[in-house]
GUFITOR-128501 format. One record per residue (C-alpha): residue in one letter; x, y, z. Coordinates in steps of 0.05 Angstrom, whole numbers, padded with zeros to 5 digits, always signed. Example, Ala and Ser with C-alpha at 12.3 -4.5 7.8 and 13.67 -1.06 7.14 Angstrom:
BEGIN
A+00246-00090+00156S+00273-00021+00143
END
This chain:
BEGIN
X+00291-00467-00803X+00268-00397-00810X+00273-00347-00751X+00228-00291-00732X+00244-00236-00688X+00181-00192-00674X+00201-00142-00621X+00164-00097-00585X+00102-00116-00627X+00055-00059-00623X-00025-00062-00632X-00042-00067-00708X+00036-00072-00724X+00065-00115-00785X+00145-00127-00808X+00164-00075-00834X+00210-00111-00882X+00187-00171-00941X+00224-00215-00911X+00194-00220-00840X+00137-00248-00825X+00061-00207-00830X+00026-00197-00756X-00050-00181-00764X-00100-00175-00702X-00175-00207-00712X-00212-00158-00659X-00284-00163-00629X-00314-00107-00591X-00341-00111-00532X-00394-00042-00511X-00405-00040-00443X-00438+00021-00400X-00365+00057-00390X-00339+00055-00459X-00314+00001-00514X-00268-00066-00499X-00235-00081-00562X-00208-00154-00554X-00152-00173-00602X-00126-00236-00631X-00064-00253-00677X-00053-00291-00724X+00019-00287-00769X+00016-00304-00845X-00054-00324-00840X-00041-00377-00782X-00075-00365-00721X-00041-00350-00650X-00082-00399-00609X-00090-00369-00537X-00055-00307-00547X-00089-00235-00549X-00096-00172-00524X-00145-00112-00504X-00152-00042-00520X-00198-00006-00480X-00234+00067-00498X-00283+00107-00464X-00347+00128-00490X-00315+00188-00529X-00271+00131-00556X-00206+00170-00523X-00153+00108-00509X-00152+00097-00432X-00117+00031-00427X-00091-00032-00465X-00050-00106-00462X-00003-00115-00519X+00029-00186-00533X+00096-00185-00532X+00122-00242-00582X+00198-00234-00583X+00250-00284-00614X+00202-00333-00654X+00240-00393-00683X+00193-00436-00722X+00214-00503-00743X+00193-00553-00802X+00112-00579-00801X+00129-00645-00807X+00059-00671-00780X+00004-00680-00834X-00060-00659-00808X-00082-00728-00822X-00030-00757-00768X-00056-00700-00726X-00125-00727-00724X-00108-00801-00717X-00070-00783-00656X-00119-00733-00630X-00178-00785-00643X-00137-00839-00608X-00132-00789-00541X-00204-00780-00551X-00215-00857-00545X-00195-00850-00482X-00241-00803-00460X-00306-00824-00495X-00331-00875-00544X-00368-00860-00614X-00350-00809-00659X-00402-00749-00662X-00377-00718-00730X-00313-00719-00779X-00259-00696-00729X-00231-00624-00764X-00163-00594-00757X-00136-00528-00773X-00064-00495-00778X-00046-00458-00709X+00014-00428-00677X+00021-00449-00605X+00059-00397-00552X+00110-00430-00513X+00162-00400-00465X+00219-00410-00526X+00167-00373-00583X+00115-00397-00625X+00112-00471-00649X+00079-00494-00716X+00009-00543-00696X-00051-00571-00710X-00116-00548-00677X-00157-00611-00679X-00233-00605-00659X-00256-00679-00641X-00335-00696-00620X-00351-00759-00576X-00423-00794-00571X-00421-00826-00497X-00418-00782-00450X-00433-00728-00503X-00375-00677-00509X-00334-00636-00566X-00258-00621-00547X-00205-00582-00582X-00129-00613-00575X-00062-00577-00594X-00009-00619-00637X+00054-00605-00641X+00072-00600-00718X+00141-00621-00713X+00134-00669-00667X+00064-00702-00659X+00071-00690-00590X-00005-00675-00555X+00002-00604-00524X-00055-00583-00503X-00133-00595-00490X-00200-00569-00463X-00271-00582-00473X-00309-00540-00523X-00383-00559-00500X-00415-00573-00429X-00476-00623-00406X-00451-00647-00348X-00497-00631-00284X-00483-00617-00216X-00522-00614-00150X-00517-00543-00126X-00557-00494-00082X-00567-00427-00119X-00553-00388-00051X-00544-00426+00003X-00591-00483+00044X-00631-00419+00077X-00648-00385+00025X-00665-00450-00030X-00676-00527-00040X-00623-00570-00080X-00620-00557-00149X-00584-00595-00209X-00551-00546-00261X-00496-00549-00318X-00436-00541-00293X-00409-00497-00338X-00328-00494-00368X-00302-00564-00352X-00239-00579-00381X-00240-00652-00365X-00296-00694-00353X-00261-00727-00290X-00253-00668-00242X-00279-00601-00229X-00225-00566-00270X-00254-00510-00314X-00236-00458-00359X-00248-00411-00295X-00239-00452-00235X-00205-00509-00207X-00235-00538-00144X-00213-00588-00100X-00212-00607-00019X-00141-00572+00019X-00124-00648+00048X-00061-00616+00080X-00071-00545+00119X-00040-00513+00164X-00087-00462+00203X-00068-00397+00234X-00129-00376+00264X-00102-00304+00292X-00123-00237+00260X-00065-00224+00201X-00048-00314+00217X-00009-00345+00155X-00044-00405+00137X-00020-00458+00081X-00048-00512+00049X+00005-00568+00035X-00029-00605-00016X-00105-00620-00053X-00141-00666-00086X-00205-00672-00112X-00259-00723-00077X-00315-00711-00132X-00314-00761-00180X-00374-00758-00236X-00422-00806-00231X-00433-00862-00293X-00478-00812-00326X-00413-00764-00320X-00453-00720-00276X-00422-00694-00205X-00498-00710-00157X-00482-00712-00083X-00521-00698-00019X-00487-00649+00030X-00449-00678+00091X-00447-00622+00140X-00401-00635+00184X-00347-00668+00137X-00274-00657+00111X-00286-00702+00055X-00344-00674+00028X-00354-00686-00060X-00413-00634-00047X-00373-00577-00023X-00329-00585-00078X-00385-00576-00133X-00420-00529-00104X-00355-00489-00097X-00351-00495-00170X-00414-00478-00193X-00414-00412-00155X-00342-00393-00159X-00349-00409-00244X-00425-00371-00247X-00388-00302-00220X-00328-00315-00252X-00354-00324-00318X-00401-00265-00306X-00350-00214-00303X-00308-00247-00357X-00367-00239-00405X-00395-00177-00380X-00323-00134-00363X-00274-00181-00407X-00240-00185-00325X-00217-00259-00307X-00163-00292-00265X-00088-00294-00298X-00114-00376-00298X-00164-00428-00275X-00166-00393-00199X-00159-00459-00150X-00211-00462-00096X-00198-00495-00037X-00252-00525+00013X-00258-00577+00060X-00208-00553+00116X-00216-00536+00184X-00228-00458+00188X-00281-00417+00208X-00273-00364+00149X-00265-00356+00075X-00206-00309+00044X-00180-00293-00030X-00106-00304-00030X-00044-00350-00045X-00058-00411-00001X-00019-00458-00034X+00049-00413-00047X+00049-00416-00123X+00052-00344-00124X-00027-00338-00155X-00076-00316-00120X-00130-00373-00092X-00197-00367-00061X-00215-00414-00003X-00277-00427+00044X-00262-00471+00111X-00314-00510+00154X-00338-00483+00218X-00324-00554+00253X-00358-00532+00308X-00430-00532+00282X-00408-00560+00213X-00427-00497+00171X-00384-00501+00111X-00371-00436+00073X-00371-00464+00007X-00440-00469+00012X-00452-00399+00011X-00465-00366-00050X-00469-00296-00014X-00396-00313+00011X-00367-00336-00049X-00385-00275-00094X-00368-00238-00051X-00289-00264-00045X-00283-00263-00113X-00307-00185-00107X-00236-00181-00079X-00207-00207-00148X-00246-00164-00189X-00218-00110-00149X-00142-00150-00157X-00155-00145-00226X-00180-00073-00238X-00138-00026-00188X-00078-00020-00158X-00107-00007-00084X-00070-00014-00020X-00094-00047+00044X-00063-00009+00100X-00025+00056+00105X-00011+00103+00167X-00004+00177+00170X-00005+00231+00228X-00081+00212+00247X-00065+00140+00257X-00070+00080+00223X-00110+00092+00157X-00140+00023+00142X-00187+00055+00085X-00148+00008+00029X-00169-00048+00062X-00245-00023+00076X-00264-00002+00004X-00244-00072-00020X-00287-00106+00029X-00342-00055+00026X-00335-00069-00061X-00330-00147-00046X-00399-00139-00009X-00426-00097-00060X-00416-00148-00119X-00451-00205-00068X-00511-00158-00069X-00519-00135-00129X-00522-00211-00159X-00566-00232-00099X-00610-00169-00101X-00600-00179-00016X-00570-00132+00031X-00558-00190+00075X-00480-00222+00053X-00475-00293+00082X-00544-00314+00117X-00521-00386+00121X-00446-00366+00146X-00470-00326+00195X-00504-00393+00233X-00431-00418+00253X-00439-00350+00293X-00503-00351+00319X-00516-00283+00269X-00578-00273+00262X-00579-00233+00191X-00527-00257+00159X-00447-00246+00166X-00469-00173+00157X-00531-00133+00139X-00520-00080+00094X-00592-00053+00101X-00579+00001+00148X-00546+00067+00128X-00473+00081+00149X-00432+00151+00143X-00366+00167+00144X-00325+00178+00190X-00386+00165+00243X-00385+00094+00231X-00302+00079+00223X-00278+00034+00269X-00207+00010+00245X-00224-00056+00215X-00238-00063+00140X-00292-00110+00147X-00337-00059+00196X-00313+00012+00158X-00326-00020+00089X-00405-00024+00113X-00400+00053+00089X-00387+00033+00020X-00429-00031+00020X-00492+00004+00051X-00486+00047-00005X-00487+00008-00057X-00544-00029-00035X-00582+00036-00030X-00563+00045-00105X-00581-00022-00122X-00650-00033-00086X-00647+00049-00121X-00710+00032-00186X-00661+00108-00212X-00596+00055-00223X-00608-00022-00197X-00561-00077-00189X-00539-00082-00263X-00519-00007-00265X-00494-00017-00195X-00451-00061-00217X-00422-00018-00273X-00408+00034-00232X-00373-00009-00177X-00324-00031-00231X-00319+00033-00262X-00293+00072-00198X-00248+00003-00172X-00209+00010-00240X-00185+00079-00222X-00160+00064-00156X-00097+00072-00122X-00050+00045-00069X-00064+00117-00037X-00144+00118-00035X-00181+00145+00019X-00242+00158+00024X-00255+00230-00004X-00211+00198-00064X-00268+00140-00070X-00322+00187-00065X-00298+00225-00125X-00288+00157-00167X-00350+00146-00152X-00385+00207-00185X-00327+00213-00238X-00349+00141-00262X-00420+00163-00263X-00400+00215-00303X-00374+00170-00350X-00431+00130-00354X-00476+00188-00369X-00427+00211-00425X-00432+00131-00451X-00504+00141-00444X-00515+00089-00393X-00532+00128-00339X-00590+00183-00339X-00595+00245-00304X-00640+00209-00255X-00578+00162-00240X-00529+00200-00232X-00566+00242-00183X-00579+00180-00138X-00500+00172-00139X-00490+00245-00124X-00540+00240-00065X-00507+00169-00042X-00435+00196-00032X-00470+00265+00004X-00505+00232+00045X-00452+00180+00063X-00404+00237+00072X-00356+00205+00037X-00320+00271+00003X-00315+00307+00073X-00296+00241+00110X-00234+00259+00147X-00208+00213+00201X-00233+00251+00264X-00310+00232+00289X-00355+00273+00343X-00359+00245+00411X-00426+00250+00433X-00420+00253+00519X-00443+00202+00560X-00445+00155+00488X-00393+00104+00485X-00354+00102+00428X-00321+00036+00413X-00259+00029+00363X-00224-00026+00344X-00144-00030+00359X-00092-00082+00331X-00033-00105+00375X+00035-00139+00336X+00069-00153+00397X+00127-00108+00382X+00176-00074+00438X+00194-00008+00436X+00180+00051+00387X+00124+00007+00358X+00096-00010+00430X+00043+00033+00414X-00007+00028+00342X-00052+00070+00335X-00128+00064+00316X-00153+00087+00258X-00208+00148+00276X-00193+00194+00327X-00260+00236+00372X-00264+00299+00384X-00320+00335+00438X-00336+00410+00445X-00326+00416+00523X-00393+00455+00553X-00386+00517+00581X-00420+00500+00636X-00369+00439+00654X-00327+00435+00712X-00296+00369+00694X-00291+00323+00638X-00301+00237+00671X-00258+00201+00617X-00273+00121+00630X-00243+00067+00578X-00271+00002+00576X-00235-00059+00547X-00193-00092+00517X-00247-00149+00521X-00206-00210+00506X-00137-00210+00460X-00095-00145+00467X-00044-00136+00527X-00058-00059+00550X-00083+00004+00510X-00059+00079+00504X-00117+00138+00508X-00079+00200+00493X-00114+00269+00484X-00103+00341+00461X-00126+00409+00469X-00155+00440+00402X-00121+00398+00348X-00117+00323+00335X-00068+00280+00373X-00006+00282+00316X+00020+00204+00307X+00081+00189+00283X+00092+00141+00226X+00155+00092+00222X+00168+00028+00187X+00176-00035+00216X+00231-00068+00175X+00212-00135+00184X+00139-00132+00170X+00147-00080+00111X+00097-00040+00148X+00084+00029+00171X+00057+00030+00232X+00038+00102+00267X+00044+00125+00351X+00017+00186+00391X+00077+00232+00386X+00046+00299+00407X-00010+00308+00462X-00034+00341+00524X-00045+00277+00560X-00039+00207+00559X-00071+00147+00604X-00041+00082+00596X-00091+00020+00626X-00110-00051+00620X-00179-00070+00625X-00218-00010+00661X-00192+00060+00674X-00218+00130+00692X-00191+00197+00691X-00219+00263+00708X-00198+00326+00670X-00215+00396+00706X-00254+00449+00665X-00262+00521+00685X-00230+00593+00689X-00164+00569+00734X-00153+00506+00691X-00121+00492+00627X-00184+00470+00599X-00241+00515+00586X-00311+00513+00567X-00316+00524+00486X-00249+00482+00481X-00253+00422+00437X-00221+00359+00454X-00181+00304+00415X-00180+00238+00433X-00139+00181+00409X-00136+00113+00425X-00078+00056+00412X-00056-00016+00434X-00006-00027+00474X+00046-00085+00476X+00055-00109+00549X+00077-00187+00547X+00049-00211+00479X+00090-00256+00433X+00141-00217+00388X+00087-00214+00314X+00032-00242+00355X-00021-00197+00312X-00084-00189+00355X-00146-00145+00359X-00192-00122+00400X-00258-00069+00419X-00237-00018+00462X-00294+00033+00490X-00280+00118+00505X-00337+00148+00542X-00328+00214+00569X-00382+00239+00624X-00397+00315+00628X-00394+00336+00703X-00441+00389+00712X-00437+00440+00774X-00466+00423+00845X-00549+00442+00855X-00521+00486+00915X-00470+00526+00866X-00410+00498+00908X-00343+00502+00893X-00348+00481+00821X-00304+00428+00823X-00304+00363+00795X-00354+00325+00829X-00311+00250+00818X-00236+00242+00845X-00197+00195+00811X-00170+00141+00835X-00123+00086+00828X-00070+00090+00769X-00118+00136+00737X-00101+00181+00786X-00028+00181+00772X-00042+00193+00703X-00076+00247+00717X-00018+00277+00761X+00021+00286+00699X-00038+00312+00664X-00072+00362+00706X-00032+00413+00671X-00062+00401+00598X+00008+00417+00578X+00031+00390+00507X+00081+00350+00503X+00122+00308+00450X+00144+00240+00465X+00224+00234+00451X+00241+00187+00386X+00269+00132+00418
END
């Protein structure tokens, strides 16, 4: 027994010494618009490394930016006992089993296989069956004879599919691409199968599980998966395939276009009761999953939206390509923009392959929606149209990119490009301004690869100006007499964290013709306990951030203000204006908004709308006494007794 210690193995490396053995790399490159993906395999002493390689990535200049080096440490190779004719007798008997007739002379080949304990010596053995019609590759151990591995090399089995979904097409039969087995809908890209055990937390940030799956799609005699939809149904074979089809047609897009694909076969879950779709670990193997409930209500079943399921596996692509954070806080307030840009870059990869601003037209029915889960059509600008919830502020981004991609100057397929371009430099601190400059730094790029024109990058440029997006702070104008709703999240926490913050403060010029401001919050509407409206004279409300230790989160409250108005449901306050009063005409006005924990459950996560609208009251006709022409009442009114003063003040640190 001979053994090999390779350490710290570096691209294009050999031993350095006649007596170890020789690594060489077998690279393809990939061009795409951004650069050149060099993908590397190994192979030592002339033997192949089956499924082990690497990537080096350059840009268009062919400057280094990023690469994945194997690290093969500690290889003990024992004696290749196996002839390759033993190999293919036992291969061809495993094959038996899975069809009859032979289709050509089964071939083998000398491989190394990678196992947790270093490379083994084996036999590749490529074996071709007649009925049903299929070529497969199996791994044999060398030493031992033992079967270690095996997927399918070829593809005719069919499925019945719909391309979008049942509004926008007719049942179709297409290849289902990938299978590794022709028993189950297990693929080189995606494993699907029905979540028989889940457990359902329907609340905002809910954990939800599923227990255990199995797959309830069986191929038919031809070896083909065909089965009518059976909306409303947890056992549903059709969900399953379609699920497949779609999740392996995006999957296997970006792999082959971007060289980006799951660490594994990604498992996708369906036929549970939820009224949603998500990308993450729902099974608690410590991979990420994707998974699309039923809406048991009117029996719309996500999986068969094509819209929704490109645009979950959006949020791997992103996974895969950055390093970007979800929520953060600072002294604005909570800053969900994290979140936002990988929702509004989900959405953009669902239009961009559906050339439709309109993500999930047949998901949207469980909710009476009328264009879809959301309709990117419409222009949004930042921060005018931030809210505090990732799926509404990531419209900026998304209404974008469907500008750019419905755009004849770029177009989905350069869309595209630049979408995964900016993602790849992203980081856990992105904000907006930061995403705005990936943006025109990765068109940039693409002009230098000469993929984008002059014409191109210009529609970028105007995009991200006329979104906003590199002078998007988190303050937005308060236009009187307009309400302004934001959305607030509640964790049901005591204490300093009583109060979280939105995300977006308002501000409002005060007229100089003003004798008082009416300030009138509406909401919360259904979940949150109580809310906090706090304001300040000439600078934003300052927050201040701590941690909550058992959540791992930052979570930010109104520290420093000149008022503050704490309600439930409905409240009003009036604010004097003129030359006796703290506030004057020409002032502007800072408001912020946050939840507030009155009774809830201790981590009982909830959200809610909450609506500022702040009335201008104008003089009397008669040129009275210029006072306000309201009184407060109520509890407003003893708010206002501590506020009449406009004097700041800093909340103690409890």
């Amino acid at each position: 027994m001979t053994a090999w210690v390779l350490c710290g193995l570096m691209l294009g490396g050999s031993a350095a010494h006649a007596d170890e053995p020789v690594v060489e790399r077998v690279s393809s490159a990939l061009r795409w618009a951004g650069g050149t993906r060099q993908l590397l395999r190994y192979q030592v002493n002339g033997v192949p490394v089956e499924r082990a390689g690497g990537l080096r990535d350059r840009d268009a200049a062919g400057v280094e930016r990023r690469s994945q080096r194997p690290r093969l440490v500690e290889h003990t190779l024992g004696v290749a006992s196996l002839s390759a004719a033993d190999a293919v007798e036992r291969t061809e008997r495993a094959a038996a089993l899975i069809g009859r007739g032979r289709l050509w002379p089964s071939r083998s080949e000398r491989v190394l296989w990678p196992t947790p304990q270093g490379l083994v010596p084996a036999w590749g053995v490529d074996v071709g069956v007649r009925a049903p019609l299929g070529t497969w590759r199996w791994i044999v151990d060398a030493r031992t004879g033992e079967l270690l591995a095996m997927r399918r090399t070829s593809m005719d089995v069919v499925g019945q599919v719909y391309l979008d979904n049942p509004i926008l097409g007719d049942l179709v039969q297409e290849p289902l691409l990938g299978l590794s087995t022709p028993e189950a809908l297990a693929g080189d890209y995606v494993t699907a199968r029905s979540c028989v055990d889940a457990e359902i937390d329907p609340r905002p940030l809910g954990v939800s599980r599923c227990n255990a799956a199995s797959g309830v799609a069986r191929p038919n005699s031809g070896g083909d998966f065909v089965f009518e939809p059976a909306e409303p149904g947890l056992a549903d074979p059709f969900a399953e395939v379609n699920l497949y089809f779609q999740v392996d047609a995006v999957a296997r897009y970006f792999d082959e276009r971007f060289g980006v694909r799951h660490a594994r076969s990604i498992d996708a879950f369906t036929n549970f009761e939820m009224a949603n779709a998500f990308y993450g670990d729902f099974d608690g193997d410590g991979l990420a999953d994707m998974a699309f409930g039923e809406h048991t209500p009117t029996g719309v079943d996500l999986a068969y939206d094509g819209d929704v399921v490109k645009h979950e596996y959006g949020h791997a692509v992103v996974d895969a390509v950055s390093l970007l954070g979800w929520l953060s806080a600072d002294r604005y307030g909570m800053e969900w923009a994290g979140g936002s840009l990988n929702e509004g870059l989900a959405d953009a990869v669902a239009m961009a392959l559906t050339g439709d601003p309109q993500v999930g037209e047949y998901a949207g029915t469980a909710f009476e929606a009328q264009d879809g889960v959301r309709n990117l059509d419409a222009d949004r600008r930042c921060p005018d149209d931030l809210y505090g919830e990732v799926h509404v502020d990531g419209e900026i981004l998304g209404s974008l990119f469907w500008n750019l991609i419905e755009d004849p100057r770029v177009g989905p397929e350069r869309a595209i490009d630049l979408a995964v371009g900016a993602a790849s430099t992203w980081m856990p601190d992105e904000d907006w301004p930061k995403a705005g400059r990936s943006l025109l730094d990765a068109a940039q790029d693409l002009v230098d690869a000469g993929s984008f024109d002059a014409e191109a990058q210009q529609a970028v440029v105007s995009e991200v100006q006329r979104a906003n997006l590199l002078d998007c702070g988190r303050v937005a104008e308060l236009v009187p007499s307009q309400a302004r709703e934001l959305i607030l999240v509640g964790a049901g926490l005591r204490g300093d964290f009583s109060r979280i913050a939105g995300g977006v403060q308002l501000s409002m010029a005060v007229p100089t013709d003003a004798v008082a401001l009416h300030l009138k919050v509406a909401g919360p509407l259904e979940s949150l306990q109580g809310w906090t409206l706090t304001w300040r004279r000439g600078e934003p409300v300052e927050h201040q951030v701590r941690s909550v230790a058992m959540l791992g989160l930052a979570v930010a409250a109104p520290i420093t203000y000149d008022g503050l108005l704490d309600g439930i449901g409905q409240g009003t306050v009036d604010l004097p204006v003129g030359p006796d009063q703290a506030l004057q005409g020409g002032d502007t006005i800072f408001f912020a908004l946050a939840s507030r924990t009155e009774s809830a459950e201790l981590l009982d996560i909830q959200m809610d709308r909450v609506a500022l609208t702040v009335d201008v009251v104008a003089p009397e006709p008669s040129g009275g006494c210029g006072c306000a022409s309201r009184s407060p009442t109520g509890w407003g009114a003893l708010a206002l007794a501590a506020a009449l003063g406009l004097r700041r003040r800093r909340e103690q640190t409890r």
